[in-house]
Every structure is written in C-alpha cells, then in structure tokens.
MARTIMAR-352522 format. One record per residue (C-alpha): x, y, z. Coordinates in steps of 0.1 Angstrom, whole numbers, padded with zeros to 4 digits, always signed. Layout:
# residues N
XYZ/...
END
This chain:
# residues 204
+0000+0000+0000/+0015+0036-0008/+0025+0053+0022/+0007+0086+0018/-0032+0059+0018/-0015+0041+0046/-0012+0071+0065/-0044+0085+0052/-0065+0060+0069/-0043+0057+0098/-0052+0090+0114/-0087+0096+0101/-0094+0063+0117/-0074+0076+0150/-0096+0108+0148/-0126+0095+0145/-0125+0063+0171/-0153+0072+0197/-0163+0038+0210/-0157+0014+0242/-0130-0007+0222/-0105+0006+0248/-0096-0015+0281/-0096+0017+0304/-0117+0044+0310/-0084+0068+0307/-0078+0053+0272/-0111+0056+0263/-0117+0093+0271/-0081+0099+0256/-0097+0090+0219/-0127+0104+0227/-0113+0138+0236/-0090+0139+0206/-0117+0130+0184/-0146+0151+0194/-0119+0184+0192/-0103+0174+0159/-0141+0165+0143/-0154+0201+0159/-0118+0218+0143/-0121+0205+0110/-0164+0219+0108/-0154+0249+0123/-0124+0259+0100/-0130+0238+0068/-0122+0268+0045/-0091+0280+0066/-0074+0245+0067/-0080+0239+0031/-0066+0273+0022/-0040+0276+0048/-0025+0245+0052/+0002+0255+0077/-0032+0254+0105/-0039+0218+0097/+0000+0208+0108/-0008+0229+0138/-0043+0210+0146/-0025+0177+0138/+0007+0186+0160/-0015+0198+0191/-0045+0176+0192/-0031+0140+0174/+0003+0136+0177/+0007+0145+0215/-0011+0102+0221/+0014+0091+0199/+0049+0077+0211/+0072+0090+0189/+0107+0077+0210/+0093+0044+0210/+0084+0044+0177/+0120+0061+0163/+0136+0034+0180/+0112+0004+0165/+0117+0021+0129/+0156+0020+0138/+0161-0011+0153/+0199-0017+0156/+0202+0011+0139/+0187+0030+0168/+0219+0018+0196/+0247+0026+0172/+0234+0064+0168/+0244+0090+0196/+0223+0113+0220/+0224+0140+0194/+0213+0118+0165/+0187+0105+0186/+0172+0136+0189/+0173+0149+0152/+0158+0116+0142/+0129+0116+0162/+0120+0152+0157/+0124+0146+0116/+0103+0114+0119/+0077+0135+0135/+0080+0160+0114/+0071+0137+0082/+0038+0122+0097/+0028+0156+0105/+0032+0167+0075/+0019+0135+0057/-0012+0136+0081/-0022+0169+0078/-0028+0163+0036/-0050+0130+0056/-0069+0156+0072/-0075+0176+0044/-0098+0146+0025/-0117+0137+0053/-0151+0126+0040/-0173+0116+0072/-0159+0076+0071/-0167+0056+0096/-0155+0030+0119/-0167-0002+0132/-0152-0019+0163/-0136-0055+0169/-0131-0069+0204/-0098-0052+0212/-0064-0076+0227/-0045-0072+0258/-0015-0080+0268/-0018-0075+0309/+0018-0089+0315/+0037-0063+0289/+0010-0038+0296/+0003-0035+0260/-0033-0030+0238/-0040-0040+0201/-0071-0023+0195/-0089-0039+0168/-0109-0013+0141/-0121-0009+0107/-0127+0014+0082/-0160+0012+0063/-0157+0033+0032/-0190+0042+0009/-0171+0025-0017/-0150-0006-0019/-0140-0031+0006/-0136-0020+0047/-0100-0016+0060/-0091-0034+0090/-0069-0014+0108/-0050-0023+0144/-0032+0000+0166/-0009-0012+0190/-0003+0013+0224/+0009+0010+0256/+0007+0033+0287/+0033+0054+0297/+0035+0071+0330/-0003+0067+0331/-0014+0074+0294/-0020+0054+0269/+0005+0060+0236/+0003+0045+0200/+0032+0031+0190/+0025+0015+0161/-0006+0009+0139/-0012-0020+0112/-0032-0010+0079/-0049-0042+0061/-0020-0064+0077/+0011-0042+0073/+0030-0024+0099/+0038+0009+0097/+0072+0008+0120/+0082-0024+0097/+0076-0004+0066/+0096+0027+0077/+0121+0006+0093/+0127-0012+0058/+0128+0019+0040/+0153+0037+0061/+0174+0006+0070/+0180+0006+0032/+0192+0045+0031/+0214+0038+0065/+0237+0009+0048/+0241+0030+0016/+0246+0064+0035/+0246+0062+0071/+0221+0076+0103/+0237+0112+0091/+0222+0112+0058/+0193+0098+0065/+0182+0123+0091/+0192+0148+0060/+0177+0137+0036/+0143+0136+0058/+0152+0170+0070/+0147+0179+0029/+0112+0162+0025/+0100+0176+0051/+0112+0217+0042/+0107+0210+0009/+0068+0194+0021/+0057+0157+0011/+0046+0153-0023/+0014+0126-0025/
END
C-alpha cells in the first residue's frame, strides 16, 4: 500500500474512534477527547485549513500527535540502527520522523469525508502492559480496512506506538525503508535527507 493511503487512513481512523474498544476508561476518554476536538476543528475551519494548510500541521501537532509515542516508535523504525546512533542523532531523528507524519497527516486531514469505523473486540497484553485495539474502516465504496493500533501506557497514558493498515506495519515499513538509506549512506544522511522532504513538504 502507498504510504501517503496508509497514512491516510491511519489517522482519520485515529480521529474518528469514539467507541468502548478501549480496556480503560483513561484510554477511552483519551480518543474520545481527541476526536470530538479534531471533528469540531475540521467543521469549524473547513475553508481556513483547506486554504491555509500550515493550521492543519498545527491542529495535527497539538490535538493527534501528543497520544502518539514517537521515541518508541523512532527506536522500532531504527532497530539496531537505533543503539549505534548518539544522543544528538537521537534527537534529530525523532523530531524529523515527527516532522514527516505531520506533515503526511495533515494532507490526511484535508480529504476527510465523514468515514466511519466499526469496532472488533480489542487484545490485551496485561503482562507487557500493551493494547491491540482492533478497528475498521468502512468506506461508501469498496472493501472495509481493518486497521489495528498497537499502544501501551506510559507514565499513566496510553500511547500509539505503532498501527497496522490491512496487515502491514507501519514501523516495519519505515524501518525497511530507512534501514536501506542507513547501509548506503549512514544515520547522518538519512536524518538529512528527511530533513529535505520535510522543508521542501511531502509530495502525494
């Protein structure tokens, strides 16, 4: 699937969940808080965010990104790549990652077109305190999209660390992808080269 769909449904469905799929009440009223503001955002200023686009990365980067992990997820996308780097490239990683699915998610944002989601009896993993929360996507046309997101909770709140579109991870895709660029040019390049997507902005 191209990354830009993937990503597409990814946080429309993460912006729209408003049911009891959730194990916890705190969980629960996280996803229902984030999606009752985004919804009311995106009626309230339709023709601003489609005009100015530089508000939608700023609804995105205060209302949806602050229930995602993005250290976790940096180091899942790295994997061994993620110990050999230093504090510093640590740093400029993670805030270029986040950078790209802002930007990416905002363009998501931008289509939304009043989809809407179905629940699955969600899985928990009591002993790794972990959640797989089990959703699809029912579109007006074509087949649903199952979608899973898998969170944990982190000094109390519960995080998304990595979310699975119609079987396929997004941390395993990225980590693929930018495993590749590290053995041809190293952590260095990498982090520049996504540090020129993103001031350049992300073409669909």
């Amino acid at each position: 699937m191209h990354l830009y769909r993937s990503l597409f449904i990814v946080v429309l469905a993460f912006a729209l969940c408003t049911s009891n799929a959730f194990a916890t009440s705190t969980a629960q009223e996280v996803v229902m808080t984030t999606s009752d503001q985004v919804i009311a955002r995106l009626k309230s200023e339709q023709r601003r965010l489609t005009n100015q686009p530089e508000k939608v990365y700023a609804l995105i980067d205060e209302i949806v990104l602050p229930h995602f992990d993005f250290v976790r997820m940096a180091a899942l996308v790295l994997g061994k790549n993620w110990r050999a780097t230093n504090k510093d490239q640590k740093i400029q990683f993670v805030r270029e990652f986040r950078r790209l699915l802002v930007r990416t998610y905002s363009k998501a944002l931008r289509s939304y077109a009043d989809e809407e989601i179905v629940y699955h009896p969600m899985h928990a993993d009591g002993s790794r305190g972990l959640v797989t929360v089990k959703t699809e996507i029912v579109r007006a046309q074509g087949p649903a999209i199952p979608i899973d997101y898998r969170m944990h909770n982190r000094d109390g709140s519960w995080k998304v660390f990595d979310v699975v579109v119609e079987g396929i991870s997004l941390v395993s895709t990225h980590r693929s992808e930018f495993d590749s660029a590290i053995r041809q040019g190293g952590i260095d390049r990498l982090i520049a080269a996504l540090k020129g997507r993103n001031d350049k902005g992300i073409s669909s």
